[in-house]
TIMI-554172 format. One line per 5 residues: number of its first residue (from 1); their letters; for each residue y, x, z of N, C-alpha, C, CB. Coordinates in steps of 0.2 Angstrom, whole numbers. Glycine has a CB too. Layout:
% TIMI-554172
NUM = A = Y,X,Z,Y,X,Z,Y,X,Z,Y,X,Z; ...
% end
This chain:
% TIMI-554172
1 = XXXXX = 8,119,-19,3,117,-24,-3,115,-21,3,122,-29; -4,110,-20,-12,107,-20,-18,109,-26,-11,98,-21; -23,112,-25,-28,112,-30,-34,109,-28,-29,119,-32; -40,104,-32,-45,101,-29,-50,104,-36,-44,93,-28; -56,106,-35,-60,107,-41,-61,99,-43,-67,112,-40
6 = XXXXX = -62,99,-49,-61,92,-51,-65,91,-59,-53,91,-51; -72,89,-58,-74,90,-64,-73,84,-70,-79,92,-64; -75,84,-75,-76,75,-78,-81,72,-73,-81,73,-87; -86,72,-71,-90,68,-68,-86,65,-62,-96,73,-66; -81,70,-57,-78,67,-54,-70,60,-56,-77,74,-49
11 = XXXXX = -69,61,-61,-66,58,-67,-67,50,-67,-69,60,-73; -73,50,-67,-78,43,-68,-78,40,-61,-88,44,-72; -75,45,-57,-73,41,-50,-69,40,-48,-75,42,-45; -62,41,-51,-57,41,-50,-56,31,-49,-53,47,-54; -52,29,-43,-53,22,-43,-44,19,-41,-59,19,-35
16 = XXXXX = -39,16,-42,-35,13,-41,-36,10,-34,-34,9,-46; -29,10,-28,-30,4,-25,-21,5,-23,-36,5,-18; -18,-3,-22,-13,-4,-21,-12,-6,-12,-11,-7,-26; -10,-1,-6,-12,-2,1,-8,-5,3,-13,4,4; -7,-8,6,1,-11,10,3,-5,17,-1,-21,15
21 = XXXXX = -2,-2,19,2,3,23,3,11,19,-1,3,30; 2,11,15,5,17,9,11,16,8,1,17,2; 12,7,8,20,7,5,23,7,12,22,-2,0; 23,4,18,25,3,23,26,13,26,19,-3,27; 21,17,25,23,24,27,28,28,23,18,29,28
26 = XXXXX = 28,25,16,31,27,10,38,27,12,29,24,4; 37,18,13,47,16,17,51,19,21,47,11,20; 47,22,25,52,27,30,55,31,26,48,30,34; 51,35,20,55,42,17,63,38,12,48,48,9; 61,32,12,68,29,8,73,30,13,68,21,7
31 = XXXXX = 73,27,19,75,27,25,80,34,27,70,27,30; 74,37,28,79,46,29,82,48,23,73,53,32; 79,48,17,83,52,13,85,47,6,78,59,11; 93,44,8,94,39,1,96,42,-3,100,33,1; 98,48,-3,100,50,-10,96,53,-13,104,52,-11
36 = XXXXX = 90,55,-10,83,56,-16,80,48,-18,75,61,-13; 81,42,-13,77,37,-16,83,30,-15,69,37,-11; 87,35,-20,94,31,-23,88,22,-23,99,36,-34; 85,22,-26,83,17,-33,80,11,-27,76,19,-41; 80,13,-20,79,7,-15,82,6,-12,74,6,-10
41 = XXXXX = 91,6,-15,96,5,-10,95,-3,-5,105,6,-15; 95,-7,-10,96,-14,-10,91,-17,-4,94,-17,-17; 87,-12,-3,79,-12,2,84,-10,8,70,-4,-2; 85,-4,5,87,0,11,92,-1,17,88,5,9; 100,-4,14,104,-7,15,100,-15,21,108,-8,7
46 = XXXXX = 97,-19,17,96,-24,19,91,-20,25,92,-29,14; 85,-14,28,81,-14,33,86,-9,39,73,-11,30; 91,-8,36,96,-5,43,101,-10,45,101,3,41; 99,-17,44,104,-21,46,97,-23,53,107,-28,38; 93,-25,49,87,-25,54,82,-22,59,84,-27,51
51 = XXXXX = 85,-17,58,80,-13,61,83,-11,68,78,-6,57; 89,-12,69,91,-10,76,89,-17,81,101,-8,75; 89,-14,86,84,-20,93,78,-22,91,88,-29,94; 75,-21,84,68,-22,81,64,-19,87,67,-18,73; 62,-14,91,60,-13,95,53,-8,90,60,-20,101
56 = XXXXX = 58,-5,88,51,-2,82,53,5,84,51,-3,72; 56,9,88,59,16,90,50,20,89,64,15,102; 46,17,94,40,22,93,36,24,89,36,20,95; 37,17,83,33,20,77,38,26,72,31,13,71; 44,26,73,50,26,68,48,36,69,59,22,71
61 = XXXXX = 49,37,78,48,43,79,42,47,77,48,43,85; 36,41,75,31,47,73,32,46,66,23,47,76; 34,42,62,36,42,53,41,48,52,41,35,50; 45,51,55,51,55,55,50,60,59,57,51,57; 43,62,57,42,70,60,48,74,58,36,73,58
66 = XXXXX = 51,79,62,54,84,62,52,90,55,53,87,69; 43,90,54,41,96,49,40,91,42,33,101,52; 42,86,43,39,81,37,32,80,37,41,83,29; 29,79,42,20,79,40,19,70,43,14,89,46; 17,66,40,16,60,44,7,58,42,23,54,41
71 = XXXXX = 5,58,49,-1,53,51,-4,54,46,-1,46,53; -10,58,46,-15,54,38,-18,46,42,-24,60,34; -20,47,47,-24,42,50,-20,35,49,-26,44,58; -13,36,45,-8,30,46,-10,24,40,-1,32,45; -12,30,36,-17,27,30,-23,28,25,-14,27,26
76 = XXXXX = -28,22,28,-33,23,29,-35,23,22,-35,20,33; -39,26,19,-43,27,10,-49,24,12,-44,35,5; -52,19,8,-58,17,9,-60,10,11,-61,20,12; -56,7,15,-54,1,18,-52,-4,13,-49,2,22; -54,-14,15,-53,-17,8,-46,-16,9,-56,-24,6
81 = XXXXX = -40,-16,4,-34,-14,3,-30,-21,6,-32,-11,-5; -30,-24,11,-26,-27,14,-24,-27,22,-29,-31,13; -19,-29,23,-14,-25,29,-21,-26,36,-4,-32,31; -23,-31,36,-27,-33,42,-34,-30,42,-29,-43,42; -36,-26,35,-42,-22,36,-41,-15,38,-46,-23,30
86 = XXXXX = -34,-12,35,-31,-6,36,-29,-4,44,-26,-7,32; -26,-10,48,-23,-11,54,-30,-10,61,-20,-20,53; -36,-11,55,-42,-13,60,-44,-4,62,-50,-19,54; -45,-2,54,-47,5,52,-41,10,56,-47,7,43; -34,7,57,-30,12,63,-32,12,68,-24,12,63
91 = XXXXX = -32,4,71,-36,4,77,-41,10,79,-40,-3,77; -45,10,74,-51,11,76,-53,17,73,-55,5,76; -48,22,74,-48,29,72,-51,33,79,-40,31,70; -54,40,78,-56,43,82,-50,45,87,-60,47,79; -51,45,92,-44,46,97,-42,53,99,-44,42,105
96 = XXXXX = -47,58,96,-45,65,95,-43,66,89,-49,70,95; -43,62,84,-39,63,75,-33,60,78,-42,56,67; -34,58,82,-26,53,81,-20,57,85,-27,44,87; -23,62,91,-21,66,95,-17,70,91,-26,69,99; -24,72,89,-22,81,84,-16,79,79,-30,84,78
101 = XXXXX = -14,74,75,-11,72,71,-3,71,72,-13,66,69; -7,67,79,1,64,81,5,73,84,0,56,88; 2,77,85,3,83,88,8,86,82,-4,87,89; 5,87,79,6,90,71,11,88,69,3,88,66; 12,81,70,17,79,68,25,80,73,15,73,66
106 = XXXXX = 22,82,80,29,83,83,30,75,88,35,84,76; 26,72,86,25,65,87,23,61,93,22,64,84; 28,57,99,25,56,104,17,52,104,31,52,108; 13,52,108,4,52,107,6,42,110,-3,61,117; 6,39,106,5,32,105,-3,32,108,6,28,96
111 = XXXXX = -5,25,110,-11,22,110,-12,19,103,-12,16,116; -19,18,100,-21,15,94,-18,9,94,-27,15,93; -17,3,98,-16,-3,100,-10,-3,101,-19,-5,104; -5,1,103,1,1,104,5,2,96,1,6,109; 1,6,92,4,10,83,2,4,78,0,20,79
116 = XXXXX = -4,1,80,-6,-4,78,-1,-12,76,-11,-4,84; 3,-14,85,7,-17,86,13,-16,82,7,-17,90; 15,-10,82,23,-7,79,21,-8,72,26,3,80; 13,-6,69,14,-5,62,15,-13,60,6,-1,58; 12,-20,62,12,-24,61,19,-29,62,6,-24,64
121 = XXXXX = 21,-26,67,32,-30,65,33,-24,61,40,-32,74; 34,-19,58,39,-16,54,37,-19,47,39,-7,54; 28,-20,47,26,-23,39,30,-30,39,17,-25,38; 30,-35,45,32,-42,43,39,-41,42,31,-48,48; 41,-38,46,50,-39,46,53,-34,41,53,-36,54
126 = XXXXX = 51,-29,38,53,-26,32,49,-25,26,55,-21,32; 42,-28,26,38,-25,20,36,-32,16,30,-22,23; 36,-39,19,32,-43,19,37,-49,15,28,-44,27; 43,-48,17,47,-51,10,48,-50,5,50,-52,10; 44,-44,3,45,-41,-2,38,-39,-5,49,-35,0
131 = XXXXX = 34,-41,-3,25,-40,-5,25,-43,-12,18,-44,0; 26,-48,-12,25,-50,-19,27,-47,-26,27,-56,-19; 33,-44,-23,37,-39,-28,32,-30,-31,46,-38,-23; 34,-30,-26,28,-26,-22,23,-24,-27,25,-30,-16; 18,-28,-25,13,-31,-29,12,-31,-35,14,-37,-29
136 = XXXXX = 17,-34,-37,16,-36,-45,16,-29,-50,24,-42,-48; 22,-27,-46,23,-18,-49,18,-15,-49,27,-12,-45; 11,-14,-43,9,-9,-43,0,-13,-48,9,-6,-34; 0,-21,-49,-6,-20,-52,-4,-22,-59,-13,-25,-49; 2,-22,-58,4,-22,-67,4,-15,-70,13,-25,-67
141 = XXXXX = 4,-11,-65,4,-2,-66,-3,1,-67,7,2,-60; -7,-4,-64,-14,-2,-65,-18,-7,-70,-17,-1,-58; -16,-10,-71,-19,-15,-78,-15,-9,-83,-15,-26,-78; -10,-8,-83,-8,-2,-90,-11,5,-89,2,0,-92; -15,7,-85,-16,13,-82,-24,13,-86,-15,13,-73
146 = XXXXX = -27,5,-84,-35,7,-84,-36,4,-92,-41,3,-77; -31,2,-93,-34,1,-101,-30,7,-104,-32,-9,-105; -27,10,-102,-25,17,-107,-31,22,-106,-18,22,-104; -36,21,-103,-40,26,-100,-44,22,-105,-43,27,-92; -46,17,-107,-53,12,-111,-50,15,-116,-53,1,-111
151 = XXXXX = -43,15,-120,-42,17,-125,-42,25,-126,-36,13,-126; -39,28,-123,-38,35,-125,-43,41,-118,-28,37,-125; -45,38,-114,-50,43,-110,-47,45,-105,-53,49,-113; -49,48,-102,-48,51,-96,-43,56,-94,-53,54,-94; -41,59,-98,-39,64,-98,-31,64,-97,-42,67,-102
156 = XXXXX = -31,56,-104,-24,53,-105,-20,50,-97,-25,47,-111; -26,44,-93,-23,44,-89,-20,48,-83,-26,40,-88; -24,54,-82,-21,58,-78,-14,63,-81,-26,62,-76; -14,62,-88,-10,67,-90,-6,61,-90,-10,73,-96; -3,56,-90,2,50,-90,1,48,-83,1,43,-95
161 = XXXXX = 0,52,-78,1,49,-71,7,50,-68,-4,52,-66; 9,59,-71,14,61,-66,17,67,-68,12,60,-60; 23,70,-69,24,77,-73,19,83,-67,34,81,-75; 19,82,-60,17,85,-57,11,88,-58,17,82,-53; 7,84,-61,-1,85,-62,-3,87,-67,-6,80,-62
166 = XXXXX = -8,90,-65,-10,95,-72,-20,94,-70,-6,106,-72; -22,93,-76,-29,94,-74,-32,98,-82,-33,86,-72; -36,102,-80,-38,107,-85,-47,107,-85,-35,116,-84; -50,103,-85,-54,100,-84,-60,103,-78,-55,100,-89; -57,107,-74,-60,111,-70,-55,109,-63,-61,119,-72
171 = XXXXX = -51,110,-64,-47,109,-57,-42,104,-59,-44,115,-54; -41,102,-53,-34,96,-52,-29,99,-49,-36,90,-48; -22,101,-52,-17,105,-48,-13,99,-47,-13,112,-52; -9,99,-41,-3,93,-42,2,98,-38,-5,85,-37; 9,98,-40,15,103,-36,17,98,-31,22,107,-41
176 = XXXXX = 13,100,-26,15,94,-20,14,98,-13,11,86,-21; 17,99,-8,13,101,-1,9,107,-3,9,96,2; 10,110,4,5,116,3,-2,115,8,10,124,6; -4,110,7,-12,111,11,-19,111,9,-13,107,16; -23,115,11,-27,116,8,-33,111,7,-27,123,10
181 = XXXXX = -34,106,3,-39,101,3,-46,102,4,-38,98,-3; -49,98,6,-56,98,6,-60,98,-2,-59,92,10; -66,98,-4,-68,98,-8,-70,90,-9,-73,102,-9; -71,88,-16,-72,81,-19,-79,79,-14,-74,82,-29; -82,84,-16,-89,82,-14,-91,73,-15,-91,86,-4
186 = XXXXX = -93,73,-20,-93,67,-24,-90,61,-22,-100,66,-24; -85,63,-16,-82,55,-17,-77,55,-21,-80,51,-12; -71,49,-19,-69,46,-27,-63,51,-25,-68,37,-29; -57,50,-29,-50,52,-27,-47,45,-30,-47,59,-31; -42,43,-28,-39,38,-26,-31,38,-28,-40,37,-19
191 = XXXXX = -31,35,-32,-23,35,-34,-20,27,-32,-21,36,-44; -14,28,-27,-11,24,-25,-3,22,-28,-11,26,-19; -4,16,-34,5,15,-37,5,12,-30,8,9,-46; 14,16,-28,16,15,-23,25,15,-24,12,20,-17; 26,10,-22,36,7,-27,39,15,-21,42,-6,-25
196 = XXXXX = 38,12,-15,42,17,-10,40,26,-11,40,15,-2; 37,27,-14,35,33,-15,42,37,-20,28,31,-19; 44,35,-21,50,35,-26,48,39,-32,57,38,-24; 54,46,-33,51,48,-39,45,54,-39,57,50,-42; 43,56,-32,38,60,-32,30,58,-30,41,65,-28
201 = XXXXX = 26,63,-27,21,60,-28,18,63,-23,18,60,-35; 13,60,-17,13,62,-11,5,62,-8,18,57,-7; 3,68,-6,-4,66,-5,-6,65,2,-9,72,-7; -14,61,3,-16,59,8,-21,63,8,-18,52,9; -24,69,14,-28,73,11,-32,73,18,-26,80,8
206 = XXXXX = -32,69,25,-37,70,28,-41,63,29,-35,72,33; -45,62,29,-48,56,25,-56,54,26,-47,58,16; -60,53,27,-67,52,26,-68,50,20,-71,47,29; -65,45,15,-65,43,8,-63,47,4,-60,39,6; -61,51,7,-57,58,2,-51,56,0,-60,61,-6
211 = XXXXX = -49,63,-4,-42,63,-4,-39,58,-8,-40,69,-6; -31,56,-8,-27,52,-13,-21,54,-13,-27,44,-10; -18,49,-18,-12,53,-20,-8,45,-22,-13,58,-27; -2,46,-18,2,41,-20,8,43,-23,5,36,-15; 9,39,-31,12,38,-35,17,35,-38,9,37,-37
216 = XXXXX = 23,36,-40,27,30,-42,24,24,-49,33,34,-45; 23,19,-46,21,15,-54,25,13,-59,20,8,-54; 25,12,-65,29,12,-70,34,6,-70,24,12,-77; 39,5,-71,45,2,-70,47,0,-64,46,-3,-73; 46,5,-60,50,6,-54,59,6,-54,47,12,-52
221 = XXXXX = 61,10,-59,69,9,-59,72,1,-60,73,13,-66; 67,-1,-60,69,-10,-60,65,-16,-57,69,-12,-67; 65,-10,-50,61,-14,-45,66,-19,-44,59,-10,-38; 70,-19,-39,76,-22,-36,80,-27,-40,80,-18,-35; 81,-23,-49,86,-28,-52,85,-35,-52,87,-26,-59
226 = XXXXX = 77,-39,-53,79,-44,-56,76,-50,-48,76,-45,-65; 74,-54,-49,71,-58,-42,63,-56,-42,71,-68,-44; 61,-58,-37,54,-57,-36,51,-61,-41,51,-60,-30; 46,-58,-42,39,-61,-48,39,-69,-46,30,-56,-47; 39,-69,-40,36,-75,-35,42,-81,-38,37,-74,-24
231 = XXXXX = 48,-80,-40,55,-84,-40,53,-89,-43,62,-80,-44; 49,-91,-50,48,-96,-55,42,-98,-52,46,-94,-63; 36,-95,-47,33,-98,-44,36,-102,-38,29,-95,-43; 42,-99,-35,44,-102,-30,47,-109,-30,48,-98,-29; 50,-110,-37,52,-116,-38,47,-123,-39,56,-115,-44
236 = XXXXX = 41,-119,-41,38,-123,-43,34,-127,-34,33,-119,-49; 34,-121,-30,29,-123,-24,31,-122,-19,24,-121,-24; 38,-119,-20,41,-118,-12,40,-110,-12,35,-122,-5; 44,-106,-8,44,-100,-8,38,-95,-3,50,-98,-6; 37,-101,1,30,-98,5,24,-99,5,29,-99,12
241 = XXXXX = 22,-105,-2,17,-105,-5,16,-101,-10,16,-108,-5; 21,-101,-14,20,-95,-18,19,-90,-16,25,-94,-22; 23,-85,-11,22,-78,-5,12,-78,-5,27,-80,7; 9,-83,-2,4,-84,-1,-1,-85,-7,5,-87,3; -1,-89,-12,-3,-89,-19,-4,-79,-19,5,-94,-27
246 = XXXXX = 2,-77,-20,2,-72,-24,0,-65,-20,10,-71,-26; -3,-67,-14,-7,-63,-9,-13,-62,-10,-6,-65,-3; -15,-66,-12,-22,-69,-12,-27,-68,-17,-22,-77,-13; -25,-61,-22,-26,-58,-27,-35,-56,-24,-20,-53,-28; -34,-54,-17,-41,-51,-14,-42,-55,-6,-40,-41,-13
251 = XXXXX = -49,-58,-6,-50,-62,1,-47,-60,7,-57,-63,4; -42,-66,8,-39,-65,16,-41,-70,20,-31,-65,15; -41,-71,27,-42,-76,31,-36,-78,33,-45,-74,37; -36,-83,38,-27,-89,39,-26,-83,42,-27,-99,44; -27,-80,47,-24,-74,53,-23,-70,48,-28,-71,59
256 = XXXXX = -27,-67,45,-24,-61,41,-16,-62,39,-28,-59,34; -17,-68,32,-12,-70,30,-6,-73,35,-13,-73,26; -5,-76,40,-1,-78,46,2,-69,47,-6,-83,54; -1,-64,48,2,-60,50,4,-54,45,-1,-60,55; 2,-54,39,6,-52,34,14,-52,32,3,-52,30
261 = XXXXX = 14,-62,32,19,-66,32,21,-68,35,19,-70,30; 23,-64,42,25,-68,50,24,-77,50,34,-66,51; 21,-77,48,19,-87,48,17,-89,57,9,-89,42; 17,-93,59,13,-97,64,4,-97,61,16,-104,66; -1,-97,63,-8,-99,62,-8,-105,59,-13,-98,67
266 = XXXXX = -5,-111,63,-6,-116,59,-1,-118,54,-7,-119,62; 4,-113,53,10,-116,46,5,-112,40,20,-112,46; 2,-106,43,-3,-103,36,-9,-108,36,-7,-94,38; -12,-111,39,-18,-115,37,-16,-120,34,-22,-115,42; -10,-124,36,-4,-129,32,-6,-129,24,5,-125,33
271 = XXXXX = -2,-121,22,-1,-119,16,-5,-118,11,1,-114,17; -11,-117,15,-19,-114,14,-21,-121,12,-25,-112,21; -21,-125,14,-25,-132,14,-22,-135,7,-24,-136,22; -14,-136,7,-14,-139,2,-13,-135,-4,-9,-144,1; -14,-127,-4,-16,-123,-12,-24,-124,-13,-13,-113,-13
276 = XXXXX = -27,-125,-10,-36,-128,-10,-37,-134,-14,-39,-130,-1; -33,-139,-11,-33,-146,-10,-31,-148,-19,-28,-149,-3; -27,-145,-19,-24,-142,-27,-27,-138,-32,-17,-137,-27; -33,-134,-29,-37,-130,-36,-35,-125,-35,-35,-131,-44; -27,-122,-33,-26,-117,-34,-31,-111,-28,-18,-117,-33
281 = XXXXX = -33,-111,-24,-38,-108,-20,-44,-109,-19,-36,-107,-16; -51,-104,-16,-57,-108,-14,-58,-103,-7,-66,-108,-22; -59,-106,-2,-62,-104,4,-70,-100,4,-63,-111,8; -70,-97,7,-77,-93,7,-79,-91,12,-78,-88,3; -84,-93,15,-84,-92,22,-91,-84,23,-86,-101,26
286 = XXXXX = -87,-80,27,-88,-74,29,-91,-73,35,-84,-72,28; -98,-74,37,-99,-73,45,-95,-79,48,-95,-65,48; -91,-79,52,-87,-83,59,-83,-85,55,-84,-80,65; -77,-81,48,-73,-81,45,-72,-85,41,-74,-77,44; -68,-89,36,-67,-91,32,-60,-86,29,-66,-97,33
291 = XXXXX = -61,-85,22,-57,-82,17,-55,-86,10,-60,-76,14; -51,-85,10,-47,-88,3,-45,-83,-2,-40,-93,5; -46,-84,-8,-43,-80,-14,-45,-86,-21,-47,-72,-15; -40,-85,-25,-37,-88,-29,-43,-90,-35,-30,-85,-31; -42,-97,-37,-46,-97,-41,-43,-95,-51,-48,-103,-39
296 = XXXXX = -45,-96,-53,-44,-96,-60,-35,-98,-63,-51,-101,-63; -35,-105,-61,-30,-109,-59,-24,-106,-57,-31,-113,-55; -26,-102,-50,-21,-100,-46,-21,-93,-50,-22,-100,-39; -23,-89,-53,-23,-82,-58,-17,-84,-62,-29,-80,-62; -21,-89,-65,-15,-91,-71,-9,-93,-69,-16,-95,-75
301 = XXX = -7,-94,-63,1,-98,-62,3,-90,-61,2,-105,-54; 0,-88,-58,5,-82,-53,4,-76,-61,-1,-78,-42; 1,-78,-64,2,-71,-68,9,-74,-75,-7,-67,-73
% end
């Protein structure tokens, strides 16, 4: 049992974020245990066809600790919620957090740049054909999440989060792990819908952001059944512009996206160029950087 004191005040900070490596650490527990996380067979089946010669042995060994405890540092809270900002924030973890963790966990001691590399082909090669799906679940879960809260308060969204949780307006109990959390001390808490999470609900509790908690999102038993969300966009624009359309929800650069989508740089700036050239996107340039995210146009196709 987890307990955090947890008043209303801290309430009004509670924030949504949907992480691409929350789902990517999440995917491992599918991995080891199918018959608690029956409902990603179809996931699961398809990434043990792939994963053998993948050359992913290093990361796999520290996901599949012996005591079950995996890396907080693997996912970062606070960061903008995209794979290349998250990737940056593992990098660039303190290299005694990283030590101490990977200890904990039983876990051979990777270089940052080395876990960095692993995290980045296990996301393209098993996460990233599947983002869009992904995706759709978890801000479709939080569009019903934050307007239940506009309508019925606070109290409702946490008591429709999860049977786990209980909040009595003083403390937050969740029946999950036994460690003992830090205090709120005014930052936010963080709920993460996360599809791989299956049916339980898993905390992140070392953190500078503070603590989080990943979640199953609501129609999750019918992740798998039907095509990707992307499928009716797909027809319309090709399947890898659509993948990319439906990424683009929050500014990404051509590299970011090239390597969420295993693309070449210039087949992503290809892509880029004619969803621009079309309305569907606008460039924004960031420092050295140019970022793209979708315009109005492009909201409306993809929703």
């Amino acid at each position: 049992m987890i307990e955090v004191g947890f008043s209303p005040d801290d309430l009004s900070r509670v924030r949504f974020v949907h992480s691409p490596l929350a789902e990517l650490v999440a995917s491992s527990w599918a991995l080891r245990k199918p018959a608690k996380y029956w409902m990603h067979r179809p996931w699961r089946e398809r990434a043990e066809r792939l994963l053998p010669g993948a050359g992913l042995e290093p990361l796999l060994a520290v996901l599949r600790s012996s005591n079950g405890y995996v890396p907080d540092f693997l996912t970062p809270i606070g960061v903008a919620p995209n794979l290349a900002a998250e990737l940056r924030a593992v990098a660039g973890t303190d290299p005694a957090r990283v030590r101490r963790q990977l200890d904990r966990a039983g876990a051979p001691r990777l270089a940052p740049d080395e876990l960095v590399a692993q995290l980045r082909r296990y996301f393209t090669l098993l996460i990233a054909p599947d983002w869009p799906r992904l995706r759709a679940l978890a801000l479709a879960d939080i569009r019903r999440r934050t307007l239940l809260a506009a309508e019925q308060g606070g109290r409702t969204l946490l008591r429709e989060l999860h049977p786990s949780i209980r909040w009595d307006g003083a403390a937050l109990r969740v029946a999950v792990g036994t460690t003992r959390p830090p205090g709120l001390e005014g930052r936010p808490w963080t709920l993460l819908p996360t599809s791989f999470s299956g049916p339980t609900v898993h905390a992140i509790m070392e953190g500078d952001a503070g603590p989080a908690l990943c979640y199953p999102p609501v129609g999750l038993g019918g992740l798998w059944d039907s095509p990707p969300p992307s499928a009716a966009l797909g027809a319309l624009l090709g399947g890898t512009r659509a993948a990319v359309l439906s990424l683009l929800d929050s500014p990404l650069s051509t590299g970011e996206l090239a390597a969420m989508l295993g693309l070449a740089p210039a087949t992503a700036s290809h892509h880029l160029t004619t969803l621009r050239d079309n309305g569907l996107i606008v460039g924004v340039r960031q420092g050295r950087v140019v970022r793209y995210a979708r315009t109005v146009l492009g909201d409306q196709l993809v929703d």
